[in-house]
C-alpha positions as CSV (number, residue, x, y, z in Angstrom):
1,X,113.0,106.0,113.5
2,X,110.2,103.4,114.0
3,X,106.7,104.1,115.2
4,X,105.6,101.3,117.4
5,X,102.2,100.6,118.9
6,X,101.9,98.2,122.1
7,X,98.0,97.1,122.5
8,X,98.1,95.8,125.7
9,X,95.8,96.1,128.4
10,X,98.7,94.9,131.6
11,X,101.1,97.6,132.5
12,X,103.8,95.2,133.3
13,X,104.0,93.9,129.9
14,X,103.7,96.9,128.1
15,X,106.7,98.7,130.6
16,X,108.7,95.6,129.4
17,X,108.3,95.3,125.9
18,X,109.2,99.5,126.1
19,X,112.4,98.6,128.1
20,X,113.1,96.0,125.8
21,X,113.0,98.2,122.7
22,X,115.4,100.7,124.8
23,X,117.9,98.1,124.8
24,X,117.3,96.9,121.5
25,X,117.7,101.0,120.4
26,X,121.1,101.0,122.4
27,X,122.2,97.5,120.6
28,X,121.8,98.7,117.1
29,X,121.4,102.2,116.7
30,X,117.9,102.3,116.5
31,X,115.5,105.2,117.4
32,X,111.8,104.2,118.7
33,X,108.7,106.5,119.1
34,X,106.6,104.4,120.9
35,X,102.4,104.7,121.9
36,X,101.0,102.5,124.2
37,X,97.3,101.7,124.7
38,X,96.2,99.5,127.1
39,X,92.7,99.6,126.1
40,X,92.1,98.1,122.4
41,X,88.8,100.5,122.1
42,X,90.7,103.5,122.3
43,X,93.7,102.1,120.0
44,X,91.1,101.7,117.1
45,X,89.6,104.9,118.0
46,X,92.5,106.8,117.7
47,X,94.1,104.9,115.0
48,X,95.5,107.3,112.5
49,X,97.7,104.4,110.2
50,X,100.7,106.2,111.3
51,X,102.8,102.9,112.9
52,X,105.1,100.8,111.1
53,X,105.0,97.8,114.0
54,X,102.2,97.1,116.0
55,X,102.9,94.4,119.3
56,X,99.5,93.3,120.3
57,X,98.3,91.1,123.0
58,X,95.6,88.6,122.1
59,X,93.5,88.0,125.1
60,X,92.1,91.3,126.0
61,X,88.7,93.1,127.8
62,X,86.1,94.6,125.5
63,X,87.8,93.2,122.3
64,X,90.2,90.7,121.7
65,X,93.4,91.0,119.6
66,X,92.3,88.9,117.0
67,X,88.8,90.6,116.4
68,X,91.3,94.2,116.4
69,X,93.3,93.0,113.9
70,X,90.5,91.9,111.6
71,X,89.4,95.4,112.0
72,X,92.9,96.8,111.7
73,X,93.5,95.7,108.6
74,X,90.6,97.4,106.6
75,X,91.8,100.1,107.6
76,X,96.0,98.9,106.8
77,X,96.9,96.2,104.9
78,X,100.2,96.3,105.3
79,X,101.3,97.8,108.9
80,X,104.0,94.6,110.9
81,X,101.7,93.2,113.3
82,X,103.3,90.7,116.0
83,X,101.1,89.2,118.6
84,X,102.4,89.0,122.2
85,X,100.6,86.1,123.6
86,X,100.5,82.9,125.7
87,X,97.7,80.7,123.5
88,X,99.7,79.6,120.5
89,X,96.7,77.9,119.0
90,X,96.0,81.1,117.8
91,X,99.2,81.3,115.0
92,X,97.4,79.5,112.4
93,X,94.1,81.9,112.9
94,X,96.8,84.7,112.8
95,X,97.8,83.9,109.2
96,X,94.3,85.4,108.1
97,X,95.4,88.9,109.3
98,X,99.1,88.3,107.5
99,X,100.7,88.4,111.2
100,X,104.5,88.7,110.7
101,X,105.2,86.7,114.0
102,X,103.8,85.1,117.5
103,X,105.6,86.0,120.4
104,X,104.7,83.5,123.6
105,X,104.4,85.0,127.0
106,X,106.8,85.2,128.7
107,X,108.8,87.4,126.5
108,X,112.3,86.6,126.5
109,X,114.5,89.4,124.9
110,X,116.4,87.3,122.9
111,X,113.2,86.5,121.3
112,X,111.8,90.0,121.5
113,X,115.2,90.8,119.7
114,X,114.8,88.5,116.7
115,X,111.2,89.5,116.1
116,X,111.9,93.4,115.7
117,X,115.0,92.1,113.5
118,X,112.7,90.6,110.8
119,X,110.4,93.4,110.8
120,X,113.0,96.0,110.2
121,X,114.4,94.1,107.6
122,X,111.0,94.0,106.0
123,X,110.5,97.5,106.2
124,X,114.1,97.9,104.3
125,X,112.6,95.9,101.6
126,X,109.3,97.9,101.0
127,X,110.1,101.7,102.2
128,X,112.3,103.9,100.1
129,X,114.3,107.3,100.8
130,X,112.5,110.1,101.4
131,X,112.8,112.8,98.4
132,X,112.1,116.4,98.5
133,X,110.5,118.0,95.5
134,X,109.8,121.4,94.5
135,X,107.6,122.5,91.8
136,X,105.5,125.7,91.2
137,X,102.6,124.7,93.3
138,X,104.8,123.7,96.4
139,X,107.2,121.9,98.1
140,X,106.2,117.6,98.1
141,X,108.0,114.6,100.3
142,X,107.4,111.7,98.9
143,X,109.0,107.9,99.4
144,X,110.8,106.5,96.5
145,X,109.3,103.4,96.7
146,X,105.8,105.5,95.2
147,X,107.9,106.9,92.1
148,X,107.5,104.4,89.0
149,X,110.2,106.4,86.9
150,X,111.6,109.6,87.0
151,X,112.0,111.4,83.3
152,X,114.0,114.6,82.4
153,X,112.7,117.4,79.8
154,X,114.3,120.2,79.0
155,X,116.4,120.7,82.3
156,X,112.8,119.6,84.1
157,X,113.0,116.4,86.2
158,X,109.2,114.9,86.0
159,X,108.4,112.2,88.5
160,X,105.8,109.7,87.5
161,X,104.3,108.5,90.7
162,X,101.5,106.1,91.8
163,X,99.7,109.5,93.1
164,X,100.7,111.7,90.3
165,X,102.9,113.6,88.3
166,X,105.2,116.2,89.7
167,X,107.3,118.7,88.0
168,X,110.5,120.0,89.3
169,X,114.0,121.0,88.9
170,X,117.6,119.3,89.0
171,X,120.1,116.7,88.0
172,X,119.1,113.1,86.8
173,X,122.6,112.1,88.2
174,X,122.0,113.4,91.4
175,X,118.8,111.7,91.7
176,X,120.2,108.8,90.7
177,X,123.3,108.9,93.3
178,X,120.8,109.9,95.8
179,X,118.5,106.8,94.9
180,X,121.0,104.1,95.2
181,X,120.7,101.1,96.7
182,X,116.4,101.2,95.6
183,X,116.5,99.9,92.7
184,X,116.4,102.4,90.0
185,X,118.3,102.1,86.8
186,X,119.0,103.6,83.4
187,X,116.9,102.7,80.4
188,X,118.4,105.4,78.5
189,X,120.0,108.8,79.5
190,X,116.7,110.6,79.8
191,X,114.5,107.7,82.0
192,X,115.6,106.8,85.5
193,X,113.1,103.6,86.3
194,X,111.9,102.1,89.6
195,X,112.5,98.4,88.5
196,X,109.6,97.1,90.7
197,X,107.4,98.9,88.4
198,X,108.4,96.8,85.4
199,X,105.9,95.0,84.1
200,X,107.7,93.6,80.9
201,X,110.3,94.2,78.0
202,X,109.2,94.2,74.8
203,X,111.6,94.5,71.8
204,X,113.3,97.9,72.6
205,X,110.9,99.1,74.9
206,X,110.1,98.2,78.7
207,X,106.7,99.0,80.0
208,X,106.6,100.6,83.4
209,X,103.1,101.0,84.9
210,X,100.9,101.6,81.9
211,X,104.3,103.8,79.8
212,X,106.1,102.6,77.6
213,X,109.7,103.8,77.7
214,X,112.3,103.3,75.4
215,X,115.6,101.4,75.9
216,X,118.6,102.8,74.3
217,X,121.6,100.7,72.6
218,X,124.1,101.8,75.0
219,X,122.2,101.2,78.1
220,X,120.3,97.9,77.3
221,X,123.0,95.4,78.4
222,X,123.4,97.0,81.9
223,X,119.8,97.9,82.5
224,X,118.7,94.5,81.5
225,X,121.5,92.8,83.9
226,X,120.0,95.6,86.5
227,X,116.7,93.9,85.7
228,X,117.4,90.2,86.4
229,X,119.8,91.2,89.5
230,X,116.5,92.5,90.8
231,X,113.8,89.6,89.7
232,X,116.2,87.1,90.8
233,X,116.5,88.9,94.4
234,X,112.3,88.8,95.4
């Protein structure tokens, strides 16, 4: 499911761009929770980072979309923002808030369409699968895309993750059938490794964040094809 914002202070346009994503939902199997505020003010008020696209208008009362967004992104560097608007001398301005795309008024579908398209494929290239772990304290969802490598002692699966370490239970291979397609791989048979962590290989080693994790004979030549596939993809 995607939760999208629509900062827009006409009606008409917001009911549109909602009927739009309806269609777009029936088209490809997509599921939308969507927010509309009509008053910028009260977007930024209520703003809780909790929106993977924003569609914002540019001209606007009280504050204007491109004073919002300079705001917005103090708060959220990385949130999809797509400007709705009918003043495209404001696209190159829009770079300086890392806009993902300009959409002039009036919307076409087509064009509403393709614009949604990119950013979905953009949040397939930085989000991960959710994972479900238990440990002694509690029970912790996290996204894959936050674990840096995931190690197993002693029966224990320990994931290393930007946030922490958490200890739990269960099978390396599962994890690793579960975590296809995100780009882990075997170093050895006791490392799984998030290869956008990778900072370097050295010798028999490859450093991963600030650990250094060994790479065993048997593995190398896969994990290090697993390695390019991966740098030569970005």
């Amino acid at each position: 499911m995607l939760r999208v914002a629509v900062v827009d202070d006409e009606k008409a346009q917001s009911d549109l761009l909602e009927n739009y994503m309806l269609r777009y939902g029936r088209e490809h199997d997509e599921e939308f929770h969507i927010t509309v505020f009509q008053d910028a003010r009260v977007f930024l008020r209520d703003y809780q980072a909790d929106f993977d696209v924003i569609f914002m208008d540019i001209q606007m009362p009280h504050v204007d979309g491109m004073t919002l967004s300079r705001t917005l992104r103090k708060k959220n560097s990385t949130v999809i923002l797509i400007f709705i608007t009918n003043m495209v001398q404001f696209a190159v301005e829009g770079y300086a808030v890392d806009a993902m795309d300009f959409i002039v008024k009036p919307v076409s579908y087509y064009r509403f369409a393709s614009s949604l398209t990119k950013a979905r494929n953009r949040l397939k290239q930085t989000r991960g699968v959710n994972l479900t772990i238990r440990t002694k304290e509690g029970i912790y969802r996290i996204d894959s895309s936050q674990v840096q490598y995931i190690e197993m002692v002693m029966h224990h699966t320990v994931f290393h993750t930007e946030d922490g370490i958490y200890d739990s239970t269960g099978s390396l291979k599962k994890l690793e059938e579960q975590l296809e397609g995100q780009n882990f791989a075997r170093c050895n048979n006791g490392y799984l490794v998030n290869l956008r962590f990778v900072r370097a290989v050295e010798g028999e080693d490859v450093l991963v964040g600030e650990e250094r994790l060994k790479i065993s004979r048997t593995r190398r030549k896969v994990f290090l094809q697993q390695l390019s596939e991966y740098l030569g993809g970005k």
